[in-house]
Each structure stands twice: as structure tokens, then as C-alpha cells.
mmCIF file of the C-alpha atoms, coordinates in Angstrom:
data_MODEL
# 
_entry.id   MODEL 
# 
loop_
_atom_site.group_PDB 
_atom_site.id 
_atom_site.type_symbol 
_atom_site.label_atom_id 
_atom_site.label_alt_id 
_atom_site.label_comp_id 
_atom_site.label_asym_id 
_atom_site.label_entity_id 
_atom_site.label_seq_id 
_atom_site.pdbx_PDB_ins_code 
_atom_site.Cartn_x 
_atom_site.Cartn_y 
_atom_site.Cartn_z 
_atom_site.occupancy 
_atom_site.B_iso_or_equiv 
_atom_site.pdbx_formal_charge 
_atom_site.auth_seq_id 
_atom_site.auth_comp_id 
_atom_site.auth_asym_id 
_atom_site.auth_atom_id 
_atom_site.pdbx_PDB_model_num 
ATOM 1   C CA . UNK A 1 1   ? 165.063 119.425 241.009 1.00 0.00 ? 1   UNK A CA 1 
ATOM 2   C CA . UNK A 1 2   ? 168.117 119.288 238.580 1.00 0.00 ? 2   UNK A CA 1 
ATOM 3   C CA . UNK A 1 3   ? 167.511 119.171 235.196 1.00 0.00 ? 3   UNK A CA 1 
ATOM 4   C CA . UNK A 1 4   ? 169.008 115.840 233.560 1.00 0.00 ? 4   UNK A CA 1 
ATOM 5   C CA . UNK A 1 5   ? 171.947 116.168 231.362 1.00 0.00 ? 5   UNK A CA 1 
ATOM 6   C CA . UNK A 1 6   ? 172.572 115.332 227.476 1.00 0.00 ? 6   UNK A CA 1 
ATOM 7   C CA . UNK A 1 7   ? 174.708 112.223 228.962 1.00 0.00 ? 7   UNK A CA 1 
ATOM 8   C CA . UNK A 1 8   ? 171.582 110.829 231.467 1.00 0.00 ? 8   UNK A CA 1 
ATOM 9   C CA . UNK A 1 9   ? 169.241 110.816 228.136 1.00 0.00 ? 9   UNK A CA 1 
ATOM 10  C CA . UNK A 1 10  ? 170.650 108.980 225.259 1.00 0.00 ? 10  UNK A CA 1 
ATOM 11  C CA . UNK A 1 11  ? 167.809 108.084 223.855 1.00 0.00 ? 11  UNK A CA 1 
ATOM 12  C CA . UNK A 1 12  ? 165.784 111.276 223.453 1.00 0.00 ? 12  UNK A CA 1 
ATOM 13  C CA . UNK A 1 13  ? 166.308 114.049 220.942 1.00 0.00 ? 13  UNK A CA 1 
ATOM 14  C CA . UNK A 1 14  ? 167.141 117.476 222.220 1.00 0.00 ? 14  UNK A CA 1 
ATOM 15  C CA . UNK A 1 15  ? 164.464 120.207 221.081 1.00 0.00 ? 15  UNK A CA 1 
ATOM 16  C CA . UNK A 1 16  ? 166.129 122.033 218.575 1.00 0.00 ? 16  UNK A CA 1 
ATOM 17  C CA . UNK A 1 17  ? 164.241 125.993 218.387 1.00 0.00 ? 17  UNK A CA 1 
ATOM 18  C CA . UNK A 1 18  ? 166.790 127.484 215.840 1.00 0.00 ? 18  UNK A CA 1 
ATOM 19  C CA . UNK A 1 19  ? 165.216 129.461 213.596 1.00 0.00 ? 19  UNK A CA 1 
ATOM 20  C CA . UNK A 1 20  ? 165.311 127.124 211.055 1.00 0.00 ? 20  UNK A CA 1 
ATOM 21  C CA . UNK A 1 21  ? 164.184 124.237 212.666 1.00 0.00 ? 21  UNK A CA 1 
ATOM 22  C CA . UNK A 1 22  ? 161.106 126.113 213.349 1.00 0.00 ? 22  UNK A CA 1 
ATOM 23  C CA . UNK A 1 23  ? 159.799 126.213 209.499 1.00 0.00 ? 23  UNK A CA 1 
ATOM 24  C CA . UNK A 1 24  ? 162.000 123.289 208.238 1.00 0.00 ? 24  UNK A CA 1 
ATOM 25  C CA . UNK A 1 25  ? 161.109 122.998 204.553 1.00 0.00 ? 25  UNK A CA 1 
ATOM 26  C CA . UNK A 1 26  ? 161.467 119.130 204.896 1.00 0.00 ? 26  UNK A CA 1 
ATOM 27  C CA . UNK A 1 27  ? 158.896 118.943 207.779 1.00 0.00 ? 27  UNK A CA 1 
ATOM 28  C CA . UNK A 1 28  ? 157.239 115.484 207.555 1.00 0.00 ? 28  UNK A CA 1 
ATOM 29  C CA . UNK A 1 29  ? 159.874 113.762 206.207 1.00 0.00 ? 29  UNK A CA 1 
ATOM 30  C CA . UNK A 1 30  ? 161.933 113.027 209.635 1.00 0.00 ? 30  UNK A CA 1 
ATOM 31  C CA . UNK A 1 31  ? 165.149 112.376 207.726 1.00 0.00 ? 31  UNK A CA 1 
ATOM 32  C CA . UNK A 1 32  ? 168.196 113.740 209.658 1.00 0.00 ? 32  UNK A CA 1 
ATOM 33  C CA . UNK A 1 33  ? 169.511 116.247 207.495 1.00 0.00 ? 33  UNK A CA 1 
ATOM 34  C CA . UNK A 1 34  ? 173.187 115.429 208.903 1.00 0.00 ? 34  UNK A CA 1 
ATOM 35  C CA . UNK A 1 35  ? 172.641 112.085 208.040 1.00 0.00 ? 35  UNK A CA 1 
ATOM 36  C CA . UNK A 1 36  ? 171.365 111.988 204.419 1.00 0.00 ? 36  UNK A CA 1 
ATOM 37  C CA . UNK A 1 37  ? 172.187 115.997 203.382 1.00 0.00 ? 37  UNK A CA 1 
ATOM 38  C CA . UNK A 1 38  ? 171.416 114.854 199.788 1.00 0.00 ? 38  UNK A CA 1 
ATOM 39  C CA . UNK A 1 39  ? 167.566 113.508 200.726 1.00 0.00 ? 39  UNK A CA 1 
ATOM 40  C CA . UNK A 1 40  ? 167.103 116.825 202.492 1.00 0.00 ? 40  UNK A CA 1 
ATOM 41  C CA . UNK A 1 41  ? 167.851 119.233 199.406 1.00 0.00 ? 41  UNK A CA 1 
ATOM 42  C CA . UNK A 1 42  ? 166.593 117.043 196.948 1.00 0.00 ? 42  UNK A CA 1 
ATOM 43  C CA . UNK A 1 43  ? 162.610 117.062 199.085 1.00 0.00 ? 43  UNK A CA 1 
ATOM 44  C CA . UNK A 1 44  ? 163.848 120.970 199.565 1.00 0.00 ? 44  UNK A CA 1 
ATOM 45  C CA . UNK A 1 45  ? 163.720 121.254 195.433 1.00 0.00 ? 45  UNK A CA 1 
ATOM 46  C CA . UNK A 1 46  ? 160.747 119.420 195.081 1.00 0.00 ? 46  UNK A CA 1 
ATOM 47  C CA . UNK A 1 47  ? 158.290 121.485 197.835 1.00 0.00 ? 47  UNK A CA 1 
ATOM 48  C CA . UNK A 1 48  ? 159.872 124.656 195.864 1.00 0.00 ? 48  UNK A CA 1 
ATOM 49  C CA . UNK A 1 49  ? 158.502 122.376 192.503 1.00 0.00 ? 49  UNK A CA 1 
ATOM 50  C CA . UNK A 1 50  ? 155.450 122.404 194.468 1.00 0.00 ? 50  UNK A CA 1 
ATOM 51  C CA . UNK A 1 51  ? 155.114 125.872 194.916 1.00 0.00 ? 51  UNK A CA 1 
ATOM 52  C CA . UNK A 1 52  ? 155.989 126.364 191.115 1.00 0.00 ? 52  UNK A CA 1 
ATOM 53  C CA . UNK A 1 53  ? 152.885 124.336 190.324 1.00 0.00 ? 53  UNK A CA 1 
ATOM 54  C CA . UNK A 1 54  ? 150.343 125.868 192.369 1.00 0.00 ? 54  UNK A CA 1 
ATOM 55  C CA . UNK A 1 55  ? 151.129 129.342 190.580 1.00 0.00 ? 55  UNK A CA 1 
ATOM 56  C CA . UNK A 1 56  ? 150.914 127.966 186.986 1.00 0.00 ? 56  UNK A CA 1 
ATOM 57  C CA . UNK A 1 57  ? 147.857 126.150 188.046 1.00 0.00 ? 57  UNK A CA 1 
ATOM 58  C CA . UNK A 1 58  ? 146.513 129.263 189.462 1.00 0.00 ? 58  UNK A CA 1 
ATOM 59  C CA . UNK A 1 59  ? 147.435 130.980 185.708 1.00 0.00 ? 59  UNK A CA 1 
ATOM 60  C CA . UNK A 1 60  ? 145.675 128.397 184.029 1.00 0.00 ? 60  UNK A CA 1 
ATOM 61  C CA . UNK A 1 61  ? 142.619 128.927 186.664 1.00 0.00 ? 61  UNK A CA 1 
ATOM 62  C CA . UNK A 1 62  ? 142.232 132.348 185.479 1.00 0.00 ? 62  UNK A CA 1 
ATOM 63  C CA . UNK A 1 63  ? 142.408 131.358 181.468 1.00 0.00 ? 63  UNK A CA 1 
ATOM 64  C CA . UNK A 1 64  ? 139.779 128.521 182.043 1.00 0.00 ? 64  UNK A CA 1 
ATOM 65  C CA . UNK A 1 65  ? 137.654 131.062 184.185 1.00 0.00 ? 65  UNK A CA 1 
ATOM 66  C CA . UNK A 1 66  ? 137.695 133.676 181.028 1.00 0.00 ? 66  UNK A CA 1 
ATOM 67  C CA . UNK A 1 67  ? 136.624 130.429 178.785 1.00 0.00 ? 67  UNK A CA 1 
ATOM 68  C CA . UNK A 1 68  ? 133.720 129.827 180.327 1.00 0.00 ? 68  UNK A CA 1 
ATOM 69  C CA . UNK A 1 69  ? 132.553 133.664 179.898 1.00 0.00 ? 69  UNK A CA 1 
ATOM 70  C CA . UNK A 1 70  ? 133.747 133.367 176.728 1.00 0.00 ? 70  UNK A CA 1 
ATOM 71  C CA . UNK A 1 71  ? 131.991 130.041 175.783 1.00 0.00 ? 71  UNK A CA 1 
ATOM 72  C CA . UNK A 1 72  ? 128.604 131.739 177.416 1.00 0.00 ? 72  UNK A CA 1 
ATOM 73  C CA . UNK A 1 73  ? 129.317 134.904 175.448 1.00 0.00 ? 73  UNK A CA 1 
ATOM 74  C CA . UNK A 1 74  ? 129.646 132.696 172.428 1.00 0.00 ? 74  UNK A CA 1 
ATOM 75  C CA . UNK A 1 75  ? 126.702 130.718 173.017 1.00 0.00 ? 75  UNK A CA 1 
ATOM 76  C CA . UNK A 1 76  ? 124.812 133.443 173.942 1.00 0.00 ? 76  UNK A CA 1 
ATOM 77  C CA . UNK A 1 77  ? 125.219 135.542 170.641 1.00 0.00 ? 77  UNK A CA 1 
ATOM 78  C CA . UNK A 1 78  ? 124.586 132.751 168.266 1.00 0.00 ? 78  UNK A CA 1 
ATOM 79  C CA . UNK A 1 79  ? 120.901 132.336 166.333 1.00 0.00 ? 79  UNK A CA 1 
ATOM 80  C CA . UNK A 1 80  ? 118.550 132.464 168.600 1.00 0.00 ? 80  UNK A CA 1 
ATOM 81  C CA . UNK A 1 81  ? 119.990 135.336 170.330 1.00 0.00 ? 81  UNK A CA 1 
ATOM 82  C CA . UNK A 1 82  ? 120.140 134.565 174.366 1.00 0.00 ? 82  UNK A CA 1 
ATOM 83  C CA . UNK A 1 83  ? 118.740 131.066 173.875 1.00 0.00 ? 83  UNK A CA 1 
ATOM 84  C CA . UNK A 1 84  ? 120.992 128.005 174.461 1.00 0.00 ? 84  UNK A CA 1 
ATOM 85  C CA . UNK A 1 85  ? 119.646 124.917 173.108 1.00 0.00 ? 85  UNK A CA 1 
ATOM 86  C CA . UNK A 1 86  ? 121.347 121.406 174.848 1.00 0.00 ? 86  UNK A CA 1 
ATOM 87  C CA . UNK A 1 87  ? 124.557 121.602 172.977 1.00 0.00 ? 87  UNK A CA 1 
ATOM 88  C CA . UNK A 1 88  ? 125.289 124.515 174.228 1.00 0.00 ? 88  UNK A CA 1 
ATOM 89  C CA . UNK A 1 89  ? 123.978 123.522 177.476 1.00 0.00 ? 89  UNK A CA 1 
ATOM 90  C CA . UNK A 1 90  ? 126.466 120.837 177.671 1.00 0.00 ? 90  UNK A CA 1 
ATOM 91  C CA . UNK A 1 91  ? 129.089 122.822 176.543 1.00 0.00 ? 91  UNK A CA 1 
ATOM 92  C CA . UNK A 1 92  ? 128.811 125.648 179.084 1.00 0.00 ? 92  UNK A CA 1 
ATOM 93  C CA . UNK A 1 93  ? 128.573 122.116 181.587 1.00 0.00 ? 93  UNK A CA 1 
ATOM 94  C CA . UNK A 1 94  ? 131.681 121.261 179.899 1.00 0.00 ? 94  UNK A CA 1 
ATOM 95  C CA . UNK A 1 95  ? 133.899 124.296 180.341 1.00 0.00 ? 95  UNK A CA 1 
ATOM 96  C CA . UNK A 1 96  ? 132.613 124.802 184.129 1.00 0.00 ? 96  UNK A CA 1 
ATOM 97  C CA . UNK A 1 97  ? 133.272 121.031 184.854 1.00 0.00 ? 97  UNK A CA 1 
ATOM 98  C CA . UNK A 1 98  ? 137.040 122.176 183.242 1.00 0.00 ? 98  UNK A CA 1 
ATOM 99  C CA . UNK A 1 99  ? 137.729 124.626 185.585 1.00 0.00 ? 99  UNK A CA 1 
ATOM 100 C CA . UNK A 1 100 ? 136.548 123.230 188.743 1.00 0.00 ? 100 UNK A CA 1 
ATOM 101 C CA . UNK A 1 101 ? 138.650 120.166 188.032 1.00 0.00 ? 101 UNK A CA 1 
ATOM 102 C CA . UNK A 1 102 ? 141.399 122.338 187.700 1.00 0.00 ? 102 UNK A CA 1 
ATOM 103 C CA . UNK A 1 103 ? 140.571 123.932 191.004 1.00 0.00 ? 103 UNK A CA 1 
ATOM 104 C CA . UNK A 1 104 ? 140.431 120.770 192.373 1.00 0.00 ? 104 UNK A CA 1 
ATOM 105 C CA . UNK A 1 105 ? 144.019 119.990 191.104 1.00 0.00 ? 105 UNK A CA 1 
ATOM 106 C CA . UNK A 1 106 ? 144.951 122.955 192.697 1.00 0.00 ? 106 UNK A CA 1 
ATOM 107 C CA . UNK A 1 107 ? 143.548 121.950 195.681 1.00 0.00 ? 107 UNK A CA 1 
ATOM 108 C CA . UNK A 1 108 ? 145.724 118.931 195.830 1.00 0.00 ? 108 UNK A CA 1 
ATOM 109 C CA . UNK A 1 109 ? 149.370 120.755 194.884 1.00 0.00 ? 109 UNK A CA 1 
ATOM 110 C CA . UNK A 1 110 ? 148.752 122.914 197.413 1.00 0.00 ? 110 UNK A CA 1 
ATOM 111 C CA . UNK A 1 111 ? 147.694 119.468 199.788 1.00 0.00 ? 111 UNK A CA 1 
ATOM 112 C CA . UNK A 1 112 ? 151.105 118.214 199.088 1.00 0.00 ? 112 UNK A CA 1 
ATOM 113 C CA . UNK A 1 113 ? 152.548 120.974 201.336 1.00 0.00 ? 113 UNK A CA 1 
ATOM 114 C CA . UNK A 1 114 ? 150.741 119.352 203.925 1.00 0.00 ? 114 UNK A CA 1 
ATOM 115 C CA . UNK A 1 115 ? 151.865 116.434 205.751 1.00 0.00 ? 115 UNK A CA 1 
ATOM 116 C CA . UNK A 1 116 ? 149.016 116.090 208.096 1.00 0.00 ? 116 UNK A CA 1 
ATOM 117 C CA . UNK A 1 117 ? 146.806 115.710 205.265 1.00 0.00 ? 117 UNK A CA 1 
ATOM 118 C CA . UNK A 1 118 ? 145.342 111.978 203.720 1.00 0.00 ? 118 UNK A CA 1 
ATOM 119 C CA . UNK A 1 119 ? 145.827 112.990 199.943 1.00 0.00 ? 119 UNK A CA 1 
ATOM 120 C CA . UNK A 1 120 ? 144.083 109.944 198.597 1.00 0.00 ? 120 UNK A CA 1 
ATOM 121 C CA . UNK A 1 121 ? 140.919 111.362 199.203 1.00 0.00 ? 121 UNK A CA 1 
ATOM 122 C CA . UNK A 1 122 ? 141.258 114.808 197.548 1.00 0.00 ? 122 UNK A CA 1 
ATOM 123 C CA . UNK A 1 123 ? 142.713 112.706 194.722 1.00 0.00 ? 123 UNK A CA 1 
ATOM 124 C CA . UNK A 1 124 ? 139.867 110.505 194.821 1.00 0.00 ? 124 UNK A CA 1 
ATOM 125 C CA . UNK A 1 125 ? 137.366 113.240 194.716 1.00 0.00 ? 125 UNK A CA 1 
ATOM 126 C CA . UNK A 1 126 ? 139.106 115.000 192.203 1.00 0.00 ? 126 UNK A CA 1 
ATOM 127 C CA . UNK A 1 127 ? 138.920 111.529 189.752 1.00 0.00 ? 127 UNK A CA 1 
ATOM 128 C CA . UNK A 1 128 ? 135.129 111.633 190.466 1.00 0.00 ? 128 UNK A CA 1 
ATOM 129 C CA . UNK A 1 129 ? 135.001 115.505 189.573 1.00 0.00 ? 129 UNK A CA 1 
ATOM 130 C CA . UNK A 1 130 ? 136.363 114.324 186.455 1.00 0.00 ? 130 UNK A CA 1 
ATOM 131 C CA . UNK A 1 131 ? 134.658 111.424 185.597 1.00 0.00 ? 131 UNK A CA 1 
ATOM 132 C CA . UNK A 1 132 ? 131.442 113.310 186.038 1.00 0.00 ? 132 UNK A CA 1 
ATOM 133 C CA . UNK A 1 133 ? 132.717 115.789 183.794 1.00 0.00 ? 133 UNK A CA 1 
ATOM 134 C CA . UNK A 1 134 ? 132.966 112.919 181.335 1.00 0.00 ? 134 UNK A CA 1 
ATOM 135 C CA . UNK A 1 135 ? 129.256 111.491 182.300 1.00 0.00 ? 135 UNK A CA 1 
ATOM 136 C CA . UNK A 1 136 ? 128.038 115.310 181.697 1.00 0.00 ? 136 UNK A CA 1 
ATOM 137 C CA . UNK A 1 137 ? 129.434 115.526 178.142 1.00 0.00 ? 137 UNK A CA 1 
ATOM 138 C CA . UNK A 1 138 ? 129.150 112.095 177.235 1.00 0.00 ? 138 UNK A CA 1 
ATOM 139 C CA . UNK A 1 139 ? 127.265 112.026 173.934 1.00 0.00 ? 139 UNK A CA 1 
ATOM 140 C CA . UNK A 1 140 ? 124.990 108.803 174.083 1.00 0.00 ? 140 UNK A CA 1 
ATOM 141 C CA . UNK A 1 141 ? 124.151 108.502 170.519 1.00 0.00 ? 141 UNK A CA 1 
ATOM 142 C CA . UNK A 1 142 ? 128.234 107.976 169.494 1.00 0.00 ? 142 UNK A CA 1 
ATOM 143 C CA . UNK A 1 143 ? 129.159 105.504 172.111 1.00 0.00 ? 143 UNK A CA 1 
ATOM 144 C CA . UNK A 1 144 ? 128.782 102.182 172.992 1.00 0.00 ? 144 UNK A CA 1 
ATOM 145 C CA . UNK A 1 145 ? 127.234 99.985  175.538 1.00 0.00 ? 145 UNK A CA 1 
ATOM 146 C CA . UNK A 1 146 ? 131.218 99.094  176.222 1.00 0.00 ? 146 UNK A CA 1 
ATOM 147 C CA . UNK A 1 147 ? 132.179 102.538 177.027 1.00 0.00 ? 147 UNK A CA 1 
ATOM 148 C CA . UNK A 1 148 ? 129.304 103.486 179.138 1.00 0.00 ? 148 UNK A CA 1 
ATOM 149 C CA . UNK A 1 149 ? 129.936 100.014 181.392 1.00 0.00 ? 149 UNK A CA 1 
ATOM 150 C CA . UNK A 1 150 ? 133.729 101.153 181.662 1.00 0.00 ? 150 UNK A CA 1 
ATOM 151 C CA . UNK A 1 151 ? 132.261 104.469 182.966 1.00 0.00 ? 151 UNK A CA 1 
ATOM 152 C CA . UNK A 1 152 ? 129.629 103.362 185.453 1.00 0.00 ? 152 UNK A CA 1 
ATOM 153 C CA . UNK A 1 153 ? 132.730 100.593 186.554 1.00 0.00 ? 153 UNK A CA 1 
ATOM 154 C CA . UNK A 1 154 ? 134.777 103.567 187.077 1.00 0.00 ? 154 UNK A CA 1 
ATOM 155 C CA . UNK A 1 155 ? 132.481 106.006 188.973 1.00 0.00 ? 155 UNK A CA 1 
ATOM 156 C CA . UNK A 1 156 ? 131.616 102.569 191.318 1.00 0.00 ? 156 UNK A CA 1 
ATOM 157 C CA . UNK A 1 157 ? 135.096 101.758 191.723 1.00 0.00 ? 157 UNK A CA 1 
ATOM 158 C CA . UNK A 1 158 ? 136.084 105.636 192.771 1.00 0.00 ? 158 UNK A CA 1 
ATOM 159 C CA . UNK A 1 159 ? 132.942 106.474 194.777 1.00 0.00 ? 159 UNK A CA 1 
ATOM 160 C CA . UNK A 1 160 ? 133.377 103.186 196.909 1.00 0.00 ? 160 UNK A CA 1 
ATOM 161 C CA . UNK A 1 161 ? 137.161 104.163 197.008 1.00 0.00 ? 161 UNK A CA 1 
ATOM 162 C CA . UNK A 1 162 ? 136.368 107.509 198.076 1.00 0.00 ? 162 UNK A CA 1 
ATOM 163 C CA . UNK A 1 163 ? 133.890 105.957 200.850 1.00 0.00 ? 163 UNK A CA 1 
ATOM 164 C CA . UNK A 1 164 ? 135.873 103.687 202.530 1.00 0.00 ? 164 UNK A CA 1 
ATOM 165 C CA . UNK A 1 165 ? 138.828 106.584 202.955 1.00 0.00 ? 165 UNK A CA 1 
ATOM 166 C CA . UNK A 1 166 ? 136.060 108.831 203.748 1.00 0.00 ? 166 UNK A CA 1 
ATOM 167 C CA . UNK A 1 167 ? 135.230 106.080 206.709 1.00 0.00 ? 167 UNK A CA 1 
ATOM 168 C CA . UNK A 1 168 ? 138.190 105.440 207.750 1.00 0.00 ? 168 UNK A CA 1 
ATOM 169 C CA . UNK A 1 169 ? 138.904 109.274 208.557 1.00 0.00 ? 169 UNK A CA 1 
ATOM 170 C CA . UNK A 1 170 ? 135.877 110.164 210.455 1.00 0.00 ? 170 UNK A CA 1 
# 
């Protein structure tokens, strides 16, 4: 059987296998780069912004990671020697919380590579990272009963958010 010609298919695209078409840096966006050449370097600048990101987040991984030693070293050395009262408890809670958000952060620049990938919920998890960061720390003598309902609205609002995205993926 003959193989059909360019001229019998109009309609479908030819594979291209060129070794640039293989890892095309624009992968996800399906514009023709012939068509809108401007589009294509412009997403081309941004993945490379990207890339930039996840390395500075990476450096600022590694400076909240030697906080929280240095927090517990702190913490630790202070009257009573190796005994943390809840202050410094919370604290400790407080610069952990700090760097796992930032891992989580992390998590999503590097996400935005990926274009098989539902971002909403890593962003959505990462909001609730953060928010319970905020519940953790929260002092409950120095607030009010207004800024504790905004809270508990929020962590509703993003865990049924996070839910229904959750739901729809499975």
C-alpha cells in the first residue's frame, strides 16, 4: 500500500522529528512559531524566567533552612538552657511553616514547566500551607473576633476550593 502524499492530506499536520521540535521550549502552547514568531520568543523568555526563579527560590530555601537551626540554636541557648517555653514553640512553628511554604512555591515554579499539570491545586494547597502558618502563629490575645472570622472564612473558602479541584481530578 502507497503511502498518501502531502497533497491527498490537507488537513493533517506532518510529524515534524527535527531536533528541535523534539524539546520545543514552547511545548503546550500550540502556537505556530511561523505564524506568530514574536509569541514564540516572548513564552521562550519567560520559561527561561522560570528557570531563573526556581534557582533563587532554591537560594532562599537554603537561607530559610539555616534560620530555622539558627532560631532552634537561639531558642535553645536562652534561660532555661534547652527548654523552650510556647513562644519559642511557636516561633520554631513559625520559621518551619516559612520554609515549607517556600518549598511549596518552589514546587509550583517548577509546575509551570509543566503543561500537563492542573496548577490551581498546588496553588491552592500552597494558600492553605500558608494560611495555617498564619493560624499557627496567630496570637489570640491581640486579635479580634473580626480577624479570626476572616481566617476561618479563608481556610473554608480554600479547603473547599482545594476539594472540589481535588474531585474533579481523581
Amino acid at each position: 500500500m502507497e503511502k498518501p502524499s502531502d497533497e491527498q492530506l490537507p488537513d493533517q499536520k506532518q510529524a515534524d522529528f527535527s531536533p528541535s521540535s523534539v524539546h520545543d521550549p514552547t511545548e503546550g502552547l500550540h502556537i505556530d512559531q511561523r505564524e506568530e514568531p514574536l509569541i514564540h520568543a516572548l513564552h521562550v523568555i519567560i520559561r527561561l524566567c522560570v528557570r531563573v526563579l526556581a534557582v533563587l527560590m532554591t537560594v532562599v530555601i537554603m537561607f530559610s533552612v539555616a534560620d530555622v537551626g539558627w532560631v532552634l540554636y537561639q531558642r535553645i541557648l536562652t534561660s532555661p538552657i534547652g527548654l523552650l517555653n510556647v513562644n519559642d514553640i511557636l516561633a520554631s512553628f513559625g520559621a518551619f511553616m516559612a520554609t515549607l511554604i517556600a518549598i511549596e512555591i518552589f514546587m509550583n515554579i517548577v509546575l509551570y514547566l509543566r503543561d500537563d499539570v492542573l496548577h490551581v491545586k498546588l496553588v491552592l494547597a500552597t494558600a492553605l500551607m500558608a494560611i495555617a502558618r498564619k493560624v499557627i502563629v496567630l496570637d489570640y490575645k491581640t486579635v479580634d473576633a473580626a480577624e479570626i472570622w476572616a481566617t476561618a472564612g479563608v481556610v473554608f473558602a480554600l479547603s473547599i476550593g482545594y476539594w472540589l479541584v481535588a474531585k474533579k481530578t481523581q
